[in-house]
KOLTORLO-136241 format. One record per residue (C-alpha): residue number from 1; residue in three letters; x, y, z. Coordinates in Angstrom, 3 decimals, padded with zeros to 6 digits. Example, Ala and Ser with C-alpha at 12.3 -4.5 7.8 and 13.67 -1.06 7.14 Angstrom:
2
seq | type | east | north | up
1 | ALA | 012.300 | -004.500 | 007.800;
2 | SER | 013.670 | -001.060 | 007.140;
% end
This chain:
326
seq | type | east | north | up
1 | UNK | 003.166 | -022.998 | -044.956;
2 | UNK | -000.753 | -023.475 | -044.031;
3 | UNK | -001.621 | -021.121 | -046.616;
4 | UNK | 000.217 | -023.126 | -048.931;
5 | UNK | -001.136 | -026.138 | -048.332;
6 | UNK | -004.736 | -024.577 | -048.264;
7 | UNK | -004.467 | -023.641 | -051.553;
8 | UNK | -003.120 | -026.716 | -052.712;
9 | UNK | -005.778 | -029.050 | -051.019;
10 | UNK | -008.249 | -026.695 | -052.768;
11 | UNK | -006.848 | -026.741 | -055.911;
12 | UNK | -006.780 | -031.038 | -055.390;
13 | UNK | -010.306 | -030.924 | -054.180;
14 | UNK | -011.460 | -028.757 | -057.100;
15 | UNK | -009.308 | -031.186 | -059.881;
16 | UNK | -011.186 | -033.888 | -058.270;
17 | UNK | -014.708 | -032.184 | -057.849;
18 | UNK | -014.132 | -031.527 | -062.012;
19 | UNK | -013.061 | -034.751 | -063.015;
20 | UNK | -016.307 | -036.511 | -061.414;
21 | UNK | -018.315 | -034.047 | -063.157;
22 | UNK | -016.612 | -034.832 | -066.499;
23 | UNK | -017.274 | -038.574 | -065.825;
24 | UNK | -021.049 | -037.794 | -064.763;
25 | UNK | -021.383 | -035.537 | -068.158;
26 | UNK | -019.770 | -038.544 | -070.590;
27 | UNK | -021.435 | -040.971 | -068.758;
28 | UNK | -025.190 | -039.413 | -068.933;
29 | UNK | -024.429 | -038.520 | -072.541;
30 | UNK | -023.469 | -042.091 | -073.436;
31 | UNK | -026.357 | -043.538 | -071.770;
32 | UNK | -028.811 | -040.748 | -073.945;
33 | UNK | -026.901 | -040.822 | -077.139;
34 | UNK | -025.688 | -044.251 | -078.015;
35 | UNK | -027.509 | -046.218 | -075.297;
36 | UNK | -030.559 | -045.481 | -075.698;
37 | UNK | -031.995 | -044.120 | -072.586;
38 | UNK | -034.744 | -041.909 | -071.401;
39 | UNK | -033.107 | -039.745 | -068.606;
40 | UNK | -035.137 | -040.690 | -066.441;
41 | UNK | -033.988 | -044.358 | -066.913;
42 | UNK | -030.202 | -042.500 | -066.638;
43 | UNK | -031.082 | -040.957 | -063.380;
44 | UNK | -032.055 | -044.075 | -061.828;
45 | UNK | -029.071 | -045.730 | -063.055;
46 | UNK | -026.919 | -043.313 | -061.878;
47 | UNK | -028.464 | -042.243 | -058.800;
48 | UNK | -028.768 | -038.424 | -059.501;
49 | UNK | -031.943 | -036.396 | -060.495;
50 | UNK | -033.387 | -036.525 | -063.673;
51 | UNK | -033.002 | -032.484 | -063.719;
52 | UNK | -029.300 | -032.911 | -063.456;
53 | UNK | -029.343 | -035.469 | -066.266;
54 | UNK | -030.832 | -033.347 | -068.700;
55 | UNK | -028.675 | -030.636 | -067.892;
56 | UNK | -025.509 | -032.745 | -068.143;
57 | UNK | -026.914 | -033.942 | -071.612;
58 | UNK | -027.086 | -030.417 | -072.305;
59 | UNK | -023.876 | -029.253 | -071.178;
60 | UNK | -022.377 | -032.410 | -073.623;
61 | UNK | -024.229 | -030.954 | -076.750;
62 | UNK | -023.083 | -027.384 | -076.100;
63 | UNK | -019.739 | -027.958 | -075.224;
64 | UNK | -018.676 | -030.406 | -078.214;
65 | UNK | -018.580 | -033.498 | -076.662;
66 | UNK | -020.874 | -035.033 | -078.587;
67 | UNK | -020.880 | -034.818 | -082.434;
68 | UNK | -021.149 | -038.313 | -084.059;
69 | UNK | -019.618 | -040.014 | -080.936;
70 | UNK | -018.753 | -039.530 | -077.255;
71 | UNK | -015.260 | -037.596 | -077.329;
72 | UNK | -014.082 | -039.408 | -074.211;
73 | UNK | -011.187 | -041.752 | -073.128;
74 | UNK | -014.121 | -043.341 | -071.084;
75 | UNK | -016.445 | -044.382 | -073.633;
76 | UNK | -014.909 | -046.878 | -074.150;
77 | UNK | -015.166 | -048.094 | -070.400;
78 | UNK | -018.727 | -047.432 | -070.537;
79 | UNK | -019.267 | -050.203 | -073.318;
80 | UNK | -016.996 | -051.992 | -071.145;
81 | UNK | -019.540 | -051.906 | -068.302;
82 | UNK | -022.299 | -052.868 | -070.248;
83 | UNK | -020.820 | -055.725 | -071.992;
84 | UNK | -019.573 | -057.100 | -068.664;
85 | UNK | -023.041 | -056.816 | -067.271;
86 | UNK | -024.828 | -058.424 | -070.105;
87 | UNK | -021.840 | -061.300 | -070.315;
88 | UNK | -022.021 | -061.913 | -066.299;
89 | UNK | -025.676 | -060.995 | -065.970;
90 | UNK | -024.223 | -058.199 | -063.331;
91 | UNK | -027.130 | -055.965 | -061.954;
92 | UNK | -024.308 | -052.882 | -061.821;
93 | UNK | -020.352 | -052.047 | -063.083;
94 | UNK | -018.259 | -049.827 | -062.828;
95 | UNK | -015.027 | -049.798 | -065.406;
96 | UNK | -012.170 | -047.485 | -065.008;
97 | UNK | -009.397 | -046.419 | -066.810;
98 | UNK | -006.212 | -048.783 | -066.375;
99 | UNK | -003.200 | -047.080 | -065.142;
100 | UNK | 000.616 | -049.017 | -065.055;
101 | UNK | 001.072 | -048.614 | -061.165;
102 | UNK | -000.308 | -050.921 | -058.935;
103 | UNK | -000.724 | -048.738 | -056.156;
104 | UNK | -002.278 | -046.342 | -058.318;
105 | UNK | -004.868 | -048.543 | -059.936;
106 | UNK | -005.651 | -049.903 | -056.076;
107 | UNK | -006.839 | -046.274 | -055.603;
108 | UNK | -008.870 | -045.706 | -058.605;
109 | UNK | -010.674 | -048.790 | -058.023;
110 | UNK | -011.269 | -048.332 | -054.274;
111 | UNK | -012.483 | -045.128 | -054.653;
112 | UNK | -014.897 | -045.698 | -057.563;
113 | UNK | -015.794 | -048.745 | -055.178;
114 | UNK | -016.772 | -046.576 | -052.793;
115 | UNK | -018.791 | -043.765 | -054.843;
116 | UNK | -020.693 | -047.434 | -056.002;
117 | UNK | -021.436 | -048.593 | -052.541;
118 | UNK | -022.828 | -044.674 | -051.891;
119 | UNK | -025.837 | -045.075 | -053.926;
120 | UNK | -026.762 | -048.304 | -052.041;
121 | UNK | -026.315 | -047.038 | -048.818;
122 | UNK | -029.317 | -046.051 | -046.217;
123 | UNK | -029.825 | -045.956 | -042.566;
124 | UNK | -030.991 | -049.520 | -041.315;
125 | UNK | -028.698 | -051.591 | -043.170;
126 | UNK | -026.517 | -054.111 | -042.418;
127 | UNK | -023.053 | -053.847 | -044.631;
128 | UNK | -020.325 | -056.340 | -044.184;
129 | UNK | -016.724 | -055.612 | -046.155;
130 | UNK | -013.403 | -057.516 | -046.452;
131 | UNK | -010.264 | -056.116 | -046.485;
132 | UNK | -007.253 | -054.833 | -048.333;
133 | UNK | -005.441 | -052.371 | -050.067;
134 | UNK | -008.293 | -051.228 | -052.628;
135 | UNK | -011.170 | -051.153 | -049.802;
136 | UNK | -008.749 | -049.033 | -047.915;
137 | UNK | -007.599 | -046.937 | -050.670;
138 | UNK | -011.242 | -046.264 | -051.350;
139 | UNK | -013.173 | -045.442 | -047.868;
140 | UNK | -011.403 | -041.804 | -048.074;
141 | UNK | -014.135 | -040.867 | -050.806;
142 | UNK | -017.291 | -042.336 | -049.153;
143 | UNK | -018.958 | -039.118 | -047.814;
144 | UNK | -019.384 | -038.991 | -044.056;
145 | UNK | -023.279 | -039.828 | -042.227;
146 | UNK | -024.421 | -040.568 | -039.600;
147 | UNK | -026.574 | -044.086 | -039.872;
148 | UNK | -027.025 | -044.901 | -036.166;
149 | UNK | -029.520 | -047.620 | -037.152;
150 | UNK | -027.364 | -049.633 | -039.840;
151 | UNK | -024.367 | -051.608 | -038.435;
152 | UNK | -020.745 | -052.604 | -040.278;
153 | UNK | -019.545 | -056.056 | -039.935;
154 | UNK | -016.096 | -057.539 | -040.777;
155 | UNK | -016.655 | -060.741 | -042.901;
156 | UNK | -013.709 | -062.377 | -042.031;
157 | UNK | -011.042 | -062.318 | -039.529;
158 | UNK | -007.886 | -060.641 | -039.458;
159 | UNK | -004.474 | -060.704 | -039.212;
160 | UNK | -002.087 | -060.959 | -035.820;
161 | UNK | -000.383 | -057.643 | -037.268;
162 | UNK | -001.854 | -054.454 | -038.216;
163 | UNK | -001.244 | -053.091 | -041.070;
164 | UNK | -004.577 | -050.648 | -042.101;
165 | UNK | -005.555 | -053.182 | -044.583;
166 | UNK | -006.397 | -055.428 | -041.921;
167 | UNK | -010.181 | -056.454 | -041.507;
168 | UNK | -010.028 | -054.400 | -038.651;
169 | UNK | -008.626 | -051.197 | -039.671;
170 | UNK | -011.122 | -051.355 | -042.761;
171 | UNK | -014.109 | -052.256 | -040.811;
172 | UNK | -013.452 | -049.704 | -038.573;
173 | UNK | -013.028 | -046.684 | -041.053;
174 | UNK | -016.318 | -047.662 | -043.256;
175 | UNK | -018.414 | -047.856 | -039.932;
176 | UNK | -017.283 | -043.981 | -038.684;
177 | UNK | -017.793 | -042.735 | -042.030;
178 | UNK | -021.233 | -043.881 | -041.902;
179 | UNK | -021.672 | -043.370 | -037.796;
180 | UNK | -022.556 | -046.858 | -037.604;
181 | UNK | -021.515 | -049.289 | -034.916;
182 | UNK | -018.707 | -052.247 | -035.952;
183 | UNK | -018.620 | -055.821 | -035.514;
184 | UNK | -015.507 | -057.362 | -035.273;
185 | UNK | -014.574 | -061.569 | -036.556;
186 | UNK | -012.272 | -061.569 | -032.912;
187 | UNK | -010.348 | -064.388 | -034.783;
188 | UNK | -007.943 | -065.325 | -037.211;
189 | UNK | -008.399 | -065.666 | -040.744;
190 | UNK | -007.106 | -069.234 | -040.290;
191 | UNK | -007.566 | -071.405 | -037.295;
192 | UNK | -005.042 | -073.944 | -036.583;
193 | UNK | -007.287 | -076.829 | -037.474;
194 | UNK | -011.203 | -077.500 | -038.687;
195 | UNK | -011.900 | -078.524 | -035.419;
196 | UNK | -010.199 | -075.554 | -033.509;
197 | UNK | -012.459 | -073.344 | -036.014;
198 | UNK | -015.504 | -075.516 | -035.041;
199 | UNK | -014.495 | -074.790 | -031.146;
200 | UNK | -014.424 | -071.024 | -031.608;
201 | UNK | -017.618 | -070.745 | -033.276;
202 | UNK | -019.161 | -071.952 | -030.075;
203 | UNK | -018.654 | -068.489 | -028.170;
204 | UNK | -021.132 | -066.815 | -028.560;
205 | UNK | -019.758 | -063.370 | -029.238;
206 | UNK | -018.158 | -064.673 | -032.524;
207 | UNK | -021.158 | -067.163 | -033.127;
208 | UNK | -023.036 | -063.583 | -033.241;
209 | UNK | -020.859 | -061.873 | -035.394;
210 | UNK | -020.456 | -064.463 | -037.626;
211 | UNK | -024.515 | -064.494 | -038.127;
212 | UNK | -024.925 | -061.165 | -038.718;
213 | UNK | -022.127 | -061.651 | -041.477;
214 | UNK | -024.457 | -063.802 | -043.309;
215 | UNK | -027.169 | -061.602 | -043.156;
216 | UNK | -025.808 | -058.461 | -044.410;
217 | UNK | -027.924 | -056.918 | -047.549;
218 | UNK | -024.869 | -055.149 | -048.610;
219 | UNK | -021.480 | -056.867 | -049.041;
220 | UNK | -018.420 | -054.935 | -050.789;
221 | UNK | -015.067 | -057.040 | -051.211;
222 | UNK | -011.667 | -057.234 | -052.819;
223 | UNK | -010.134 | -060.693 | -054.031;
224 | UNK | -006.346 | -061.977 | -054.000;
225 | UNK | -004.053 | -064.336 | -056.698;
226 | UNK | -001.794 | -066.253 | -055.852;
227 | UNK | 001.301 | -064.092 | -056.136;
228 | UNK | 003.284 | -061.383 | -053.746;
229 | UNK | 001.023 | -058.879 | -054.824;
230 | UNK | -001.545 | -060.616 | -052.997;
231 | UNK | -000.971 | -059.255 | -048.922;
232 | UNK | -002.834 | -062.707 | -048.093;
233 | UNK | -000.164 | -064.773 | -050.069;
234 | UNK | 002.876 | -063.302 | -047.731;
235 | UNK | 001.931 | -064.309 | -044.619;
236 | UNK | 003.196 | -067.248 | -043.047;
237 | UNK | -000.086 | -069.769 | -042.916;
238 | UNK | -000.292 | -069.168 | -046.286;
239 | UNK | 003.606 | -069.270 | -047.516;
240 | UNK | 003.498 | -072.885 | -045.808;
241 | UNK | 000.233 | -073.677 | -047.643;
242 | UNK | 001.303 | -071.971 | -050.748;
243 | UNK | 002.896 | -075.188 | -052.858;
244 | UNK | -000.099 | -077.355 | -051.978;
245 | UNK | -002.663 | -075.084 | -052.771;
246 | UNK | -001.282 | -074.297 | -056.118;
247 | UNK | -001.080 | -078.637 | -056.856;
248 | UNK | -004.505 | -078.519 | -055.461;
249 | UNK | -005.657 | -075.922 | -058.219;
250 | UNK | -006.394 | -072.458 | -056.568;
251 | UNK | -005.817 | -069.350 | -058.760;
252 | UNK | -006.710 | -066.495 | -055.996;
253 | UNK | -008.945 | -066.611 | -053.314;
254 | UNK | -012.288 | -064.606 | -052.243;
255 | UNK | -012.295 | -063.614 | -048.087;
256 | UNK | -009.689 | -066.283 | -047.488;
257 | UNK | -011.346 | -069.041 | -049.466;
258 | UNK | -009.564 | -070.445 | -052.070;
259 | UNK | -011.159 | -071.051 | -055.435;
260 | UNK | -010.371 | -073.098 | -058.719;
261 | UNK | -010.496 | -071.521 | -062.336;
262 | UNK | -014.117 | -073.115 | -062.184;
263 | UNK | -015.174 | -070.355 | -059.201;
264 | UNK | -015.290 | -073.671 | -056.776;
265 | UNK | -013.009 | -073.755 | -053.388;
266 | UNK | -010.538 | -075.864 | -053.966;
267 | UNK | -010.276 | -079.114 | -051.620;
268 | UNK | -007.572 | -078.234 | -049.172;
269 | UNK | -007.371 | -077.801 | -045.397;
270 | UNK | -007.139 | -073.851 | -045.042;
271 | UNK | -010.360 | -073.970 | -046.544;
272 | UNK | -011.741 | -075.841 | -043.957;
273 | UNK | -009.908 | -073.668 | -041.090;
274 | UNK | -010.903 | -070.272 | -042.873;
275 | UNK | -012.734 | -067.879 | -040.319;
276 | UNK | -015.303 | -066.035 | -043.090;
277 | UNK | -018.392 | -066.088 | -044.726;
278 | UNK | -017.850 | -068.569 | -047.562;
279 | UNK | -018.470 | -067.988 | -051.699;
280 | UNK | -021.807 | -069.314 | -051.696;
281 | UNK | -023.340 | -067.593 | -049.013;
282 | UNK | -022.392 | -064.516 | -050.543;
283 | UNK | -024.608 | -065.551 | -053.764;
284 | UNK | -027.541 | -064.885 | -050.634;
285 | UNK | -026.681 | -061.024 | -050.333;
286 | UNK | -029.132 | -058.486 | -051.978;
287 | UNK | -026.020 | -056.380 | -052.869;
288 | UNK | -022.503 | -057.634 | -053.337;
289 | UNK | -019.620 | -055.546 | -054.731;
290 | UNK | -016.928 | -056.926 | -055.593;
291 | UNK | -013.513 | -054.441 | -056.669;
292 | UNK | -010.562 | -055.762 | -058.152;
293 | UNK | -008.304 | -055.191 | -061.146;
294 | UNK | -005.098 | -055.333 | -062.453;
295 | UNK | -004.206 | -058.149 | -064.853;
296 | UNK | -002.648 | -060.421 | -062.582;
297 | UNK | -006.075 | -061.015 | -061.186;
298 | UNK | -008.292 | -061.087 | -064.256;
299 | UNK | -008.060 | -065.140 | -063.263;
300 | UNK | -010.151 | -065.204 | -060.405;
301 | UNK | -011.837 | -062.150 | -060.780;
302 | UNK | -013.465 | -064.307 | -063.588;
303 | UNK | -013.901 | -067.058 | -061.765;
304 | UNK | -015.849 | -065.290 | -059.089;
305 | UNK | -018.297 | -063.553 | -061.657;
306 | UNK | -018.588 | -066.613 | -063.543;
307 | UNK | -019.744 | -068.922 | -059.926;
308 | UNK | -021.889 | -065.596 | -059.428;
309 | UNK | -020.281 | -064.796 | -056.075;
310 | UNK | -020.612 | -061.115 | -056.334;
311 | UNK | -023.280 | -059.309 | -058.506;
312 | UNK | -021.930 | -056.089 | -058.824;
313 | UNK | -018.149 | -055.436 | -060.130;
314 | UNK | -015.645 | -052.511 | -059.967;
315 | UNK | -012.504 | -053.439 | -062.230;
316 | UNK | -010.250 | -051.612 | -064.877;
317 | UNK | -010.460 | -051.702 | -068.771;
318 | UNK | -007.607 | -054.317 | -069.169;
319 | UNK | -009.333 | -056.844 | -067.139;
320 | UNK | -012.928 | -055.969 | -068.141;
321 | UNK | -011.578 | -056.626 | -072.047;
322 | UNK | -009.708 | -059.509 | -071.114;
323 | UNK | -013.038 | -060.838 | -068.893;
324 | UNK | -015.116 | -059.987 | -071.883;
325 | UNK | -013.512 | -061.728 | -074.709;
326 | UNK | -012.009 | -057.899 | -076.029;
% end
């Protein structure tokens, strides 16, 4: 039976270690043939050597994969990406195919999420990341460090109930695949009141945390709508909240804070009780990644790029057409 499986997880690894390289080669060939680009100007973009650039160009002209255009399904989420950019004046994207499973298109997300938030990482740094399936999904491809001088930070707090979505569970795994020490929000995503919030942030262990959330330089994050997909929308604070919030205009929310169609948080208490970093001090972080898709969020997922919450985006070709007029 080990045997077995050994030459299965090979055979998995090697699939895998082939498709990236088939997404690196119509990617690179894109970028030289239609776009426009010098390789070193690829390179840079896609944070490989200029050497393995030209030979991926190469390798595209020998093997047939370019003749008058890019015979790829992902072209066409390359054009994607760079309409998106120019439309939401994104500094990086990242568009993947769209697949009918949920679960499935959590995964492909997450873990082009995390091969994003790779070429931003270095030792020093302080990263903060929010929770949920896709993050999750995602941390399994993030290659392991060690980056004993950069520190993780949850920027929000969690739920009474694991689940390995949780801000702690997530937290947890990005800071040991980078060897980095964790900071935990040791508090609910919703107080019981605005002044019970107010009272917590007076100890000074979550007073810290809760400052070194706001000074992250590198922020990756998922967002939530309003329906059961949404792990957020099925737990109980927010299933009693959940008629009001809805007559007070929210579409989805963005680390617990609930926003309008127009990006803005929507006036209602849990707003006021949420234990996060809000919207607009995310606009402060040098590098924020946000990665979501599936058409039941393509709602706020525009609303946050529109209110220029996040300035990076990982989605899937359905929403990145629908977010881009297509």
């Amino acid at each position: 039976m080990s045997d077995g499986s050994a030459v299965e997880d090979h055979s998995a690894a090697s699939e895998s270690l082939d498709n990236d390289q088939d997404q690196a080669k119509a990617r690179a060939a894109w970028y030289y043939f239609v776009g426009g680009l010098t390789q070193q100007e690829i390179a840079d973009r896609l944070g490989m050597t200029r050497l393995r650039v030209n030979k991926l160009v190469g390798q595209a002209r020998a093997d047939g994969s370019v003749k008058i255009e890019i015979r790829s399904p992902i072209a066409e989420c390359i054009e994607l990406e760079q309409e998106l950019a120019r439309r939401y004046r994104l500094k990086d994207c990242v568009v993947v195919p769209s697949v009918p499973d949920n679960a499935d298109q959590q995964r492909v997300i997450g873990e082009a999420a995390a091969m994003l938030l790779d070429r931003y990482l270095v030792d020093g740094q302080a990263i903060g990341i929010g929770w949920g399936r896709t993050l999750r999904a995602g941390l399994s491809r993030l290659p392991v460090r060690r980056h004993a001088r950069s520190w993780v930070v949850a920027l929000m707090g969690g739920l009474t109930r694991g689940s390995g979505t949780n801000t702690f569970e997530v937290s947890t795994e990005l800071a040991r695949r980078i060897g980095a020490e964790c900071y935990y929000m040791a508090a609910p995503i919703y107080c019981p009141s605005a002044d019970s919030r107010q009272v917590l942030l007076t100890h000074y262990g979550i007073a810290e945390v809760m400052r070194r959330a706001r000074e992250v330089e590198v922020a990756i994050m998922s967002c939530g709508d309003l329906s059961y997909r949404s792990e957020l929308i099925v737990t109980q604070t927010v299933q009693e909240n959940l008629e009001s919030l809805v007559g007070a205009g929210a579409i989805g929310d963005l680390l617990g804070t609930f926003l309008g169609a127009d990006g803005k948080p929507v006036d209602h208490p849990l707003n006021r009780c949420v234990m996060a970093v809000s919207p607009v001090e995310l606009m402060k972080v040098k590098t924020s990644i946000l990665a979501s898709g599936g058409m039941h969020k393509a709602p706020v997922i525009r609303a946050i790029l529109d209110a220029g919450y996040a300035n990076r985006v990982v989605t899937d070709a359905a929403v990145a057409r629908a977010l881009t007029g297509g």
